[in-house]
N, C-alpha and C positions, 0 to 999 in steps of 0.2 A: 197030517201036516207035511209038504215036501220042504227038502232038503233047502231052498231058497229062502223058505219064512223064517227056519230054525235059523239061518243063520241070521234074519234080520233082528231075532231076538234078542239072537245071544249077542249081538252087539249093543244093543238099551236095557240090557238089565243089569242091575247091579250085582252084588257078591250074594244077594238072597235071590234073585233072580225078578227083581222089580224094578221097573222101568224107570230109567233115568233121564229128564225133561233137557237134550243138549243143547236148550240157549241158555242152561246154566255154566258152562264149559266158555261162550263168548262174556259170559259178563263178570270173570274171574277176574278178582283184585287183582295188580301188577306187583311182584316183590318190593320192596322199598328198594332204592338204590343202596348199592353197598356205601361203606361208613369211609371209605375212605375216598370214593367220589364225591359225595356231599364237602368234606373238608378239604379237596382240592378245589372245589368249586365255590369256595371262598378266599381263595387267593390268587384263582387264575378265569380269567374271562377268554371270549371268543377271540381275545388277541394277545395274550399274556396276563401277564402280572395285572392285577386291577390296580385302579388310579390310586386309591387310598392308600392302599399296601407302596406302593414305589412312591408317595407321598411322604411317609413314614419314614420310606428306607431313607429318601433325601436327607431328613431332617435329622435321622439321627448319622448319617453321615457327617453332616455340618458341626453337630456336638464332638463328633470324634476327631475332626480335622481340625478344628479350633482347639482344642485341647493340646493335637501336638504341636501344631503350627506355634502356640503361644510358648509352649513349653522347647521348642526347639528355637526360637528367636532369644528368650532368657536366655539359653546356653552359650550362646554364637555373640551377643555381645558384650564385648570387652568394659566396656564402660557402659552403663544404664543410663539411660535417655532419659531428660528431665523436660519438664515444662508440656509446653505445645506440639513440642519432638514428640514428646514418649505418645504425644495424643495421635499424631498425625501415624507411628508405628502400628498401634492398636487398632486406626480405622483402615490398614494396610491386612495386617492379620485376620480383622473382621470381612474383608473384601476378599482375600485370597479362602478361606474357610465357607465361604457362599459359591464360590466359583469353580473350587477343586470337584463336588459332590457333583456337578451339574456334568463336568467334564465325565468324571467317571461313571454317573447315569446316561451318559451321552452312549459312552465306548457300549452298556450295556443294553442299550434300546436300540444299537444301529442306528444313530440319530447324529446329525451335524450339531455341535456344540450352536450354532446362529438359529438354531430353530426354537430356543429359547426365549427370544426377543431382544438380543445385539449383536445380529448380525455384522460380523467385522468389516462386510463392504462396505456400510454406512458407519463406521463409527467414524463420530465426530463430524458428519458432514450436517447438509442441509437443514435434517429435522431436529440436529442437536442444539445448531447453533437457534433455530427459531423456537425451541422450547426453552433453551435461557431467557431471551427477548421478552416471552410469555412468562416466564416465574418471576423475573423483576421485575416488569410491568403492574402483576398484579400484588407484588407487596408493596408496592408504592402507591399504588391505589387503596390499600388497605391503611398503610401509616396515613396518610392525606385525610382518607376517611375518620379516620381515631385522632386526628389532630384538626380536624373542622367541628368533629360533632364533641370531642374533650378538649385535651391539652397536652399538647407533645408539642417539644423543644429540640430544635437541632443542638442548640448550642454549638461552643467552639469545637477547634480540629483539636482531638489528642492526639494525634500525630503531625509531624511537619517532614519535611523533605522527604530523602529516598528513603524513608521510613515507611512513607506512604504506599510505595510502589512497593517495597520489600512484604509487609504485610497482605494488602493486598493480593498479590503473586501468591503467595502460603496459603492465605486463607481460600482463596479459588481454586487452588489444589486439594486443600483437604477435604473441602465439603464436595468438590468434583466425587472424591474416592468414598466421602459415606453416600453419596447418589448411586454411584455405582455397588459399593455392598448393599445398601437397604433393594433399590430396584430388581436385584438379580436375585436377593435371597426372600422377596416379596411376590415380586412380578415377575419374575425368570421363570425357572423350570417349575416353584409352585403353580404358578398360574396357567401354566401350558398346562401339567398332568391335572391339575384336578380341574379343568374345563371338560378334560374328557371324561372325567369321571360324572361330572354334577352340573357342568354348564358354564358358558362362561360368568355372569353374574354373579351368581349363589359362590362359587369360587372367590370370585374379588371381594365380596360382601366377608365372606372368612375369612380373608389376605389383610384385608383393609384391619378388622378387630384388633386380628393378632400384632399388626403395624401399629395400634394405637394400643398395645396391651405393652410393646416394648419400652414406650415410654414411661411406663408408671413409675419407673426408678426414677427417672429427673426429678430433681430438685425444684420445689415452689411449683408440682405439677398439677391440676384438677381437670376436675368433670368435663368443661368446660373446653379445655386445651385438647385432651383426647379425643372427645366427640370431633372436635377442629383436622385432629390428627387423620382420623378415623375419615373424614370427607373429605381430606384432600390425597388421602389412598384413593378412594375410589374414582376422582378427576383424573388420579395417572394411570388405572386402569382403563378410563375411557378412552386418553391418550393412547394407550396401546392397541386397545383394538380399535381405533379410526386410524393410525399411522402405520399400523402393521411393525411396528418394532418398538423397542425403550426407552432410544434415544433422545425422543420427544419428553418425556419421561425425565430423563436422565439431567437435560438440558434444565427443566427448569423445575427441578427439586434442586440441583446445584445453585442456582444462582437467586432462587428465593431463600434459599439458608445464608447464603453470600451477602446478598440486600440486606436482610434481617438484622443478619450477628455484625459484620464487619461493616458498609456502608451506612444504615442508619445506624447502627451501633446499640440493638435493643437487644433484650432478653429473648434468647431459644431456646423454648420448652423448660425455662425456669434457669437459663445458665447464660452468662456473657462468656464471649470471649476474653483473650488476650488481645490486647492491639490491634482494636477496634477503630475507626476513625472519627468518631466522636463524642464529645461527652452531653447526649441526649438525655432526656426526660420525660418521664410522663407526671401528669397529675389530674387528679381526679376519680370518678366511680372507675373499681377495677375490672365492670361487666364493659366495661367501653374501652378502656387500656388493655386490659389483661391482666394485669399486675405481674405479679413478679412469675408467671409464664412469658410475659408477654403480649406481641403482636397475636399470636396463635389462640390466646387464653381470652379474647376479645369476641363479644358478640356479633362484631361488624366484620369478621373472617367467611362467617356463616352468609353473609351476602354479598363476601367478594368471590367465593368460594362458588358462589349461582351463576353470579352474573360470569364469570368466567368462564365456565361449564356451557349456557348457553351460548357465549362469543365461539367457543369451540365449536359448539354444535354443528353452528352455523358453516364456520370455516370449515372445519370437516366431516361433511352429511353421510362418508361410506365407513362403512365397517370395515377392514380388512385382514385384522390377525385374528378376532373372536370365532368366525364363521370358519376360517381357513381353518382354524386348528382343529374345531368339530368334526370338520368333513375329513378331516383326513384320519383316519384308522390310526392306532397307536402301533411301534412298532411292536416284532413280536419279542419277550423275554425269557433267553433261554434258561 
């Protein structure tokens, strides 16, 4: 044997000198990845932090800042606010405690605070004021409804003179400020981040639950009233992605709370106001009323809740904020 074959040997044999088959060498299992790439790779994707994790981080952000924000307003005032005041303070505390987290996920994502869904160029313009238009619209079509197919009573004014206008004026400001905390701490930066995580839909269908899971503490609440809740989340997510902002959104969860509580002067979500403008009625089946939910708590919400949905449709056939947010990459988190 020359010196050429010996060496062909001695590289296929093994440590006894038997020949070792080398497409076993190409079809070696790969190591597992080490242990600490696997658990990085469940809190960091191909562009940061994953959507569910900076989901999380928001949410218990908004726990932390509500806590001081409430505890820092007790300190600071001199005298404690009664009535409607101390209500109008807490949906201010509840609005700043949804907005602070968003900010400072903003600062962390390299992201404009407007990328959220309220944009400050538009606030308050065009699509705010025709989402009012549309939220008292369709509560009036709802009482109309509940007072042709039951019995609902305007009855007289509980108010008279600049009574009227003073109330009024408050109560449009305050339920302004719970549209703006529910929307921002609903539809804001939840509904941007976990679009990107899961979609826009599957997102809103979440947003929506937990929107009708907030109400369960109301007073005189049911099945009923939340299922209601639950589907008119979802009508103002649609809002947002055919307008590309909240303000649509914003406009006419304000002014259907406003209709509601203070102009027909009915039950929200199981509670009257203060200085309402009328002393209304219902009577009859409370699947047709709502009873002591209310307008909300009424079967016939459920088909003003459609038909509205489809008028939208209609009016507005493009998508704008849903797709926009998908396609754009999140940014990255250091």
């Amino acid at each position: 044997m020359d010196d050429e074959k010996e060496g062909v040997l001695s590289t296929n044999a093994g440590p006894a000198g038997a020949e070792v088959d080398q497409s076993d060498f190409g079809s070696a299992t790969p190591p597992p990845p080490p242990l600490h790439t696997t658990a990085h790779s469940m809190f960091v994707g191909d562009h940061g932090l994953r959507a569910g994790w900076r989901f999380l981080l928001y949410v218990g952000l908004w726990r932390v800042f509500l806590g001081l924000i409430t505890t820092l307003v007790r300190y600071l005032q001199p005298h404690e606010a009664h009535g409607i005041w101390q209500e109008l303070i807490a949906e201010l505390e509840f609005l700043a405690s949804a907005v602070l987290p968003a900010l400072v996920m903003a600062a962390v994502e390299k992201r404009s605070f407007d990328d959220y869904g309220l944009p400050r160029r538009h606030a308050f313009g065009k699509s705010f004021w025709v989402g009012m238009f549309w939220g008292f619209a369709a509560i009036t079509v709802l009482i109309v409804a509940i007072g042709g197919v039951g019995d609902f009573s305007l009855g007289s004014l509980a108010l008279h003179g600049a009574r009227i206008f003073k109330f009024a004026a408050f109560w449009g400001g305050f339920f302004l400020v719970v549209a703006l905390f529910e929307e921002s701490l609903l539809r804001g930066y939840p509904q941007f981040t976990l679009t990107d995580g899961m979609g826009f839909w599957p997102a809103a269908i979440l947003l929506s639950s937990f929107f009708a899971a907030l109400h369960l503490g109301n007073p005189g609440e049911t099945w009923v009233g939340l299922l209601a809740v639950a589907a008119i989340g979802l009508f103002l997510c649609l809002t947002l992605r055919r307008t590309g902002t909240l303000w649509f959104a914003v406009g006419f969860h304000s002014s259907w709370d406003w209709g509601e509580s203070f102009f027909y002067s009915t039950p929200d979500s199981g509670g009257m106001v203060t200085g309402h403008l009328m002393r209304s009625s219902f009577h009859g089946s409370r699947w047709i009323t709502g009873g002591s939910v209310g307008p909300e708590g009424s079967v016939l919400v459920f088909v003003v809740i459609a038909l509205t949905w489809v008028a939208f449709d209609r009016a507005y056939p493009e998508a704008k904020c849903g797709s926009k947010w998908m396609a754009s990459a999140p940014a990255h988190v250091d």
